[in-house]
TORMI-936531 format. One line per field, with one value per residue (C-alpha): residue number from 1; residue in one letter; z, y, x. Coordinates in steps of 0.001 Angstrom, whole numbers, plus 500000, padded with zeros to 6 digits. Layout:
<nodes>
num <- NUM_...
residu <- a_...
w <- Z_...
v <- Y_...
u <- X_...
</nodes>
This chain:
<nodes>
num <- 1_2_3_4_5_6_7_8_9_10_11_12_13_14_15_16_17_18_19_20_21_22_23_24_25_26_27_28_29_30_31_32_33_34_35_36_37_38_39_40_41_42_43_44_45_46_47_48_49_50_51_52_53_54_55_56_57_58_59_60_61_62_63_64_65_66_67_68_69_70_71_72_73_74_75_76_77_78_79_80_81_82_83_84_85_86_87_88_89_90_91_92_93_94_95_96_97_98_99_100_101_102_103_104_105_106_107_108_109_110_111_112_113_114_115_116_117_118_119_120_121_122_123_124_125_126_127_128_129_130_131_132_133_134_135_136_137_138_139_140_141_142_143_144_145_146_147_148_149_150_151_152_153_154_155_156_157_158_159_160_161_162_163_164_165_166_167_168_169_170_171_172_173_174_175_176_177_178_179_180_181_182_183_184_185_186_187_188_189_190_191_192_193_194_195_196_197_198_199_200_201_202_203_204_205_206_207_208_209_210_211_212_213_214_215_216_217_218_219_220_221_222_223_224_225_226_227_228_229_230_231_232_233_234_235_236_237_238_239_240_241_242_243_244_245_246_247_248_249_250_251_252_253_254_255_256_257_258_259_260_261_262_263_264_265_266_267_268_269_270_271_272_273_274_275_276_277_278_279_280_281_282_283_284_285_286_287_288_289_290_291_292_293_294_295_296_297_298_299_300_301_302_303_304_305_306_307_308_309_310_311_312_313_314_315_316_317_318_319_320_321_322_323_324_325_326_327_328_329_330_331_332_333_334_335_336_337_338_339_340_341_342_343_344_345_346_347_348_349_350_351_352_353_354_355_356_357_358_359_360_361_362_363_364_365_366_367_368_369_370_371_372_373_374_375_376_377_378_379_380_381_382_383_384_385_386_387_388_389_390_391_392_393_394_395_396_397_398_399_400_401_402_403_404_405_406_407_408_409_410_411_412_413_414_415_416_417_418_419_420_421_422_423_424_425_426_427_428_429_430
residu <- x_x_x_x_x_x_x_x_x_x_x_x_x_x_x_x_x_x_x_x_x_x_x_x_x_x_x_x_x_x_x_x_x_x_x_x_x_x_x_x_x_x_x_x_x_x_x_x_x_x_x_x_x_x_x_x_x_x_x_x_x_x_x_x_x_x_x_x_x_x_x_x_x_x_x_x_x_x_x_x_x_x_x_x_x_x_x_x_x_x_x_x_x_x_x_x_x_x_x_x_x_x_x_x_x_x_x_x_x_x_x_x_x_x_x_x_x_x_x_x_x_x_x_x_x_x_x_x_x_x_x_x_x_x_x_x_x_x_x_x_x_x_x_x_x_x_x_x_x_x_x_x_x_x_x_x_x_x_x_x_x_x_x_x_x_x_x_x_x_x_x_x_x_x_x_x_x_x_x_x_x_x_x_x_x_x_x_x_x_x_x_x_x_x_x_x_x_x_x_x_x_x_x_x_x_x_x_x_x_x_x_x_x_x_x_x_x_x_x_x_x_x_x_x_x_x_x_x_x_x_x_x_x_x_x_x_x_x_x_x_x_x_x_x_x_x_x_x_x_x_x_x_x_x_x_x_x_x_x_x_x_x_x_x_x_x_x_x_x_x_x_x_x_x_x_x_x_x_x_x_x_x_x_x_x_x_x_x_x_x_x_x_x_x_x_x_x_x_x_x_x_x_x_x_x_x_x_x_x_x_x_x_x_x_x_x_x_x_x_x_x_x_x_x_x_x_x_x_x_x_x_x_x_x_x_x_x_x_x_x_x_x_x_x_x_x_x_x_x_x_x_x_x_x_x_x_x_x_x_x_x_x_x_x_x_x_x_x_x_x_x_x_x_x_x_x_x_x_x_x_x_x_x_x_x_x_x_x_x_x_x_x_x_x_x_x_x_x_x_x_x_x_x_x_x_x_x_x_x_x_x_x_x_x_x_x_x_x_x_x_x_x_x_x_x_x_x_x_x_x
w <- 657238_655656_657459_654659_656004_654423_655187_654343_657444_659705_658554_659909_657022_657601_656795_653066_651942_650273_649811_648621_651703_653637_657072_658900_661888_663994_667482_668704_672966_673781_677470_676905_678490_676752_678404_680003_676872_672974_673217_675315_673475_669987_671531_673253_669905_667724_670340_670164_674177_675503_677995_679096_682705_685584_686591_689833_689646_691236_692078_689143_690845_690329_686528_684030_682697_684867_682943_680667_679055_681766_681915_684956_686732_685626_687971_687029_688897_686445_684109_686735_689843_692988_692697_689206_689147_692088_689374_686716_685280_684644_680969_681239_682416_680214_677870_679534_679911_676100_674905_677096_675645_672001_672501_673751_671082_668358_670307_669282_671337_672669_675353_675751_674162_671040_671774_670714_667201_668649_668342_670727_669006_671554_671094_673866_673695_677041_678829_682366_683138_686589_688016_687007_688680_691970_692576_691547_694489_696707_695752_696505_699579_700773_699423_696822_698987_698750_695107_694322_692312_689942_688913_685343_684780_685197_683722_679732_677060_675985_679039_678260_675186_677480_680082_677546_676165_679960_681040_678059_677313_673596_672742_669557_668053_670756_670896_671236_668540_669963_667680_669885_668713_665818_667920_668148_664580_663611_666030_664006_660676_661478_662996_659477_657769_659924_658559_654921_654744_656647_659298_661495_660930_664763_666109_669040_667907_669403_671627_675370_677369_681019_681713_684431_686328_687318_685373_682184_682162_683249_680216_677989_678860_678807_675264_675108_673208_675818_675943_679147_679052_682631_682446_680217_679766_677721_674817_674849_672052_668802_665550_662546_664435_663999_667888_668647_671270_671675_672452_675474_677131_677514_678648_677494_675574_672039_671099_667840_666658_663449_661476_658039_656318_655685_658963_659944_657750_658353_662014_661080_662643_662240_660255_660972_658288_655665_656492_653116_653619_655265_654727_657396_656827_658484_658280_658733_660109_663536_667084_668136_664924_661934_658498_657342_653855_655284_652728_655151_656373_652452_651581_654167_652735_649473_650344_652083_649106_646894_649029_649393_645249_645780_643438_646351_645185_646959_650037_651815_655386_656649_660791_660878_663789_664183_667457_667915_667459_665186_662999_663413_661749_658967_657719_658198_655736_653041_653442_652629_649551_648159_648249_647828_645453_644893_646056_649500_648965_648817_651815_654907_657879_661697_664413_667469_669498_670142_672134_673609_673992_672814_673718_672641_671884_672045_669664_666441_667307_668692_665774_663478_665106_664848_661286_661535_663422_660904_657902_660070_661475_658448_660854_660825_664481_664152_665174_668058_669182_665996_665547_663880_660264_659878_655984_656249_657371_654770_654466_655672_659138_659927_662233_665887_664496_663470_660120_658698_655311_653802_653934_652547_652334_655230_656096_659516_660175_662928_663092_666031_667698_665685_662798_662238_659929_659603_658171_657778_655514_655807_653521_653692_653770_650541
v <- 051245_053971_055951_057301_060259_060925_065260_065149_063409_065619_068417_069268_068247_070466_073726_074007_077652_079667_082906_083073_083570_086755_088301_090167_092437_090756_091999_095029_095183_098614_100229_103135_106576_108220_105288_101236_100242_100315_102734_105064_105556_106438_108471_110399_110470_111560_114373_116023_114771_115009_111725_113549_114706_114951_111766_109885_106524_106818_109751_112266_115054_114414_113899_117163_114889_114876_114012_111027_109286_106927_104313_106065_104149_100823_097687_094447_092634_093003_090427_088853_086916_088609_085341_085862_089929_090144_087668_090188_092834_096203_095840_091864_092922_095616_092976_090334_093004_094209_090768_089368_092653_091526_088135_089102_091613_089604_086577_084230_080344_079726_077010_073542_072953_075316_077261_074774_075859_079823_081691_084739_087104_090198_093278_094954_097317_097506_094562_094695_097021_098562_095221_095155_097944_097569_094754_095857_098012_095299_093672_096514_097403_094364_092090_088856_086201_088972_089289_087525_083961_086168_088624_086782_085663_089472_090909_088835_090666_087397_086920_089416_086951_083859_084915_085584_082097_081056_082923_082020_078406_079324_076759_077793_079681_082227_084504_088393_090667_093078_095915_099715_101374_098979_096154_096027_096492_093433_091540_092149_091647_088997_086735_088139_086300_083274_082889_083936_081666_078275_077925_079186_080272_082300_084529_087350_090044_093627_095395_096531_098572_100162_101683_104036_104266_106770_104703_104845_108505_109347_107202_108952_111935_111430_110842_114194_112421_113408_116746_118883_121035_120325_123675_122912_118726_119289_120525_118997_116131_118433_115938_117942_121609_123740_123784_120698_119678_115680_112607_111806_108533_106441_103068_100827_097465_096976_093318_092644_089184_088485_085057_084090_084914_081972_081035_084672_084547_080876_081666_085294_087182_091305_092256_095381_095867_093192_093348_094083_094138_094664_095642_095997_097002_098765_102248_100245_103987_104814_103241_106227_108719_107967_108305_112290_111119_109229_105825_103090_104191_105020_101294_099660_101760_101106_096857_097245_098847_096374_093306_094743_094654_098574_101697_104514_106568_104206_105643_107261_107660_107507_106889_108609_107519_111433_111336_114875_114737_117320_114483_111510_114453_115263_112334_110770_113376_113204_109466_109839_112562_109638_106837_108483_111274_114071_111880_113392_116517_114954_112188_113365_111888_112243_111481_110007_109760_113977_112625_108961_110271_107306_103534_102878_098715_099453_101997_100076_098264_101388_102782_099883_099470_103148_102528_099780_101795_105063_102519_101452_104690_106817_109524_110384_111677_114660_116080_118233_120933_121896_125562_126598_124980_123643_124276_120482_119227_120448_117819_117257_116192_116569_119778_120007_118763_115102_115080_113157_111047_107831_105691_102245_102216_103037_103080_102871_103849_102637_103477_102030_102661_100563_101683_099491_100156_098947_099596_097869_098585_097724_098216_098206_094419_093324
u <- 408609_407052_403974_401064_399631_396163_395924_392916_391941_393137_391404_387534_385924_383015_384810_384521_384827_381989_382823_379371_378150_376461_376656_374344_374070_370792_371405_373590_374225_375960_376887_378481_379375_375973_373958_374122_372146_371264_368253_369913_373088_371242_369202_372535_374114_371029_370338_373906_374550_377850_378979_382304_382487_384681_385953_384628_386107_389199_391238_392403_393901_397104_396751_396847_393396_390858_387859_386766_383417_382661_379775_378020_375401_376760_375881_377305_375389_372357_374308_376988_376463_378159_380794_382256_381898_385057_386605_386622_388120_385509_386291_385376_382398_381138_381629_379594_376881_376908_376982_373866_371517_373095_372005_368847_367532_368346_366677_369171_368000_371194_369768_370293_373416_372913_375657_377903_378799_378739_382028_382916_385351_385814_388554_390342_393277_394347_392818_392638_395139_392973_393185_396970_398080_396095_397585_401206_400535_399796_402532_404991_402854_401894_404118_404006_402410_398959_398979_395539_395555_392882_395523_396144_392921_391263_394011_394424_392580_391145_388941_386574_385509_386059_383996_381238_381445_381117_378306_376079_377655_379422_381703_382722_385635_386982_389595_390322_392123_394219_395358_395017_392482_391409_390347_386843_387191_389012_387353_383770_385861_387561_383815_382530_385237_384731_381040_381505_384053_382280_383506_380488_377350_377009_379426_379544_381954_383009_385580_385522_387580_387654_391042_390208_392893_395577_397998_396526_395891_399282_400573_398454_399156_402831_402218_400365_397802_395141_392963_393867_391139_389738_387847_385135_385464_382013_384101_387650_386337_386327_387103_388432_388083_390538_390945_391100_393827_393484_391527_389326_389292_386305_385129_382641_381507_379750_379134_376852_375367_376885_374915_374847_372073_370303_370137_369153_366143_365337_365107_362651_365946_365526_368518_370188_372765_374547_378150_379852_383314_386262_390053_392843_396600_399691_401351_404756_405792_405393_404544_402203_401751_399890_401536_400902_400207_396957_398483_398082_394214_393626_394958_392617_389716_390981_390336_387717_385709_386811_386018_382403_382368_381171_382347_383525_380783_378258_379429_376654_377369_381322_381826_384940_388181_388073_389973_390602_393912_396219_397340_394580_391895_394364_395381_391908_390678_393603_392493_389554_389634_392143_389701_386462_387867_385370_382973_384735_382580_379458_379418_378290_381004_380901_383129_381196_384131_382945_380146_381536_384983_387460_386698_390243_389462_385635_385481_385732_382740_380629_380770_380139_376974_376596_376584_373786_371737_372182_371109_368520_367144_367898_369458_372896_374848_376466_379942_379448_381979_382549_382648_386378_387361_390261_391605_393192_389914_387196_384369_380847_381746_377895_378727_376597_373256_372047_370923_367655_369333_368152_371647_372235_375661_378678_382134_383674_387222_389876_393569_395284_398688_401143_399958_396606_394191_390946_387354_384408_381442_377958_374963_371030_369945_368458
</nodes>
């Protein structure tokens, strides 16, 4: 006997696509290596302030880095009962932390059951890799019988976004998007995509990352991907200068609220920034180094412009990756001069990463919300350190000092290890 199988029926009717649909930015939670909130980070990054010093939280000596951005001052405990906080991971936490401020500034009701249909969506690079190695040390130490039963669930790079939907009772989509460097990134892109396309209205989107550890540092550095310049740690993150000698690592968390308009305006949300579009792709070239010819960033650019229905002269603001790298800063330019053409010339850019150091699965979404707060505030960060040219890097990188510029239209950059690409724009709700 034959079985009829009606598809239809087993498909949530409620998702219908509308691609029609618009996304905005109504609440932005940040703790950072410049400050444990919003306020405090702008203010850092408006002001030219450097968050790279020595590093106190565990021992560097034996590492040829010794300093890093990290989130000084931080006490979980202001968003985590004392129960759940030895039950997580730093980066979990940060996350937890960034997304309760988010939540609250854009005073989003989440009580009594309304945070059913509200999707978490949370980036991480690294996960928790601290937790990892301490107890592969106990392990080896200690033996297997003290390994703790929280090893795996500290350690996933999806429980940063499960422990949000936890904590503040968000039972809709959830899930983390891990892609180096590009995380937070996708993570934002990808909730925007969920909404514009019906099949939520809410989400909670960014990227976190903590890995401060002797571990991660050594592996970094083994790479030679990390400045050495223990000597003066104030100036080892130079984007696009000539003397620039590699990244800096960071920690920290940046969620944003992400809703669809509609409900945005029914519920008299403040709207930060429309999210416009975004493009992702691969370099298909390399595990660590990015292809010279800057194709695969220019190709993400390249979709990401086109989703938003923009001309690349609209550009008026770019948040460059601008690790500080040799090769990031050079092919992040060509990149750019490809898409933007001589258009290039006239945008100002900046690299934040010389003040925050790199989030590595945070950074993404820093800077995104960098971008809402530049449309917002009409102020553009600068690029500190900057004080050589480089002839391969000759745009407006906004050198040492902020700059006052009415903006409705930006572009944030994110190239990952693997070869990820991906950018976001945003543009001046109207």
């Amino acid at each position: 006997m034959a079985i009829e199988v009606n598809v239809n029926t087993m498909m949530d009717t409620r998702f219908k696509p509308d691609y029609s649909r618009r996304v905005v930015i109504t609440g932005i939670g940040m703790v950072s290596p410049l400050g444990l909130d919003t306020p405090t980070t702008w203010d850092g990054l408006i002001n030219g302030r450097n968050g790279i010093e020595m590093l106190t939280l565990f021992d560097a000596s034996p590492l040829e880095t010794r300093f890093g951005g990290e989130c000084k001052g931080f006490d979980p405990a202001n968003y985590i009962n004392k129960k759940d906080i030895r039950r997580m991971d730093r980066f979990a936490q940060l996350a937890v932390a960034a997304a309760r401020m988010a939540v609250e500034e854009s005073k989003l009701d989440i009580a009594d059951g309304k945070g059913d249909d509200i999707g978490v969506i949370v980036g991480s690079g690294i996960g928790g890799l601290t937790t990892l190695f301490d107890q592969a040390r106990v392990c080896i130490e200690k033996g297997p019988s003290k390994v703790t039963p929280f090893l795996i669930p500290m350690m996933i790079s999806d429980i940063a976004a499960a422990q949000i939907a936890i904590a503040m009772g968000l039972k809709g989509p959830n899930f983390c998007t891990t892609s180096a460097c590009s995380s937070g990134s996708d993570a934002i892109g990808t909730a925007y995509e969920a909404i514009r396309e019906g099949r939520a209205d809410t989400m909670l989107a960014g990227g976190t990352e903590s890995g401060m550890n002797v571990l991660a540092f050594a592996a970094f550095n083994a790479l030679n991907a990390l400045s050495t310049n223990n000597d003066d740690p104030h100036h080892a993150s130079r984007p696009f200068d000539a003397g620039r000698s590699g990244f800096v690592m960071s920690e920290g968390a940046c969620v944003v609220v992400l809703e669809e308009l509609t409900a945005a305006l029914k519920r008299g949300a403040h709207i930060y920034a429309e999210v416009l579009g975004y493009g992702n792709s691969c370099d298909a070239f390399h595990i660590v180094q990015p292809i010279e010819t800057g194709e695969g960033a220019a190709r993400a650019m390249k979709m990401a412009v086109k989703r938003a229905g923009i001309e690349p002269g609209e550009i008026d603001y770019i948040n460059a990756h601008g690790t500080s790298t040799q090769l990031n800063d050079k092919m992040e330019t060509s990149a750019i001069k490809q898409v933007l053409g001589d258009h290039a010339y006239k945008v100002p850019i900046s690299s934040t990463k010389s003040m925050l150091g790199h989030l590595i699965g945070g950074a993404g979404a820093i800077e995104c919300a960098i971008c809402a707060l530049v449309i917002k505030n009409g102020i553009i960060p600068p690029t500190i350190n900057y004080t050589t040219p480089d002839s391969d890097c000759d745009l407006d990188y906004t050198p040492n000092t902020a700059r006052i510029k009415k903006v409705a239209t930006t572009l944030s950059n994110s190239f990952g290890f693997g070869g990820h690409n991906s950018v976001i724009i945003l543009r001046q709700y109207e």
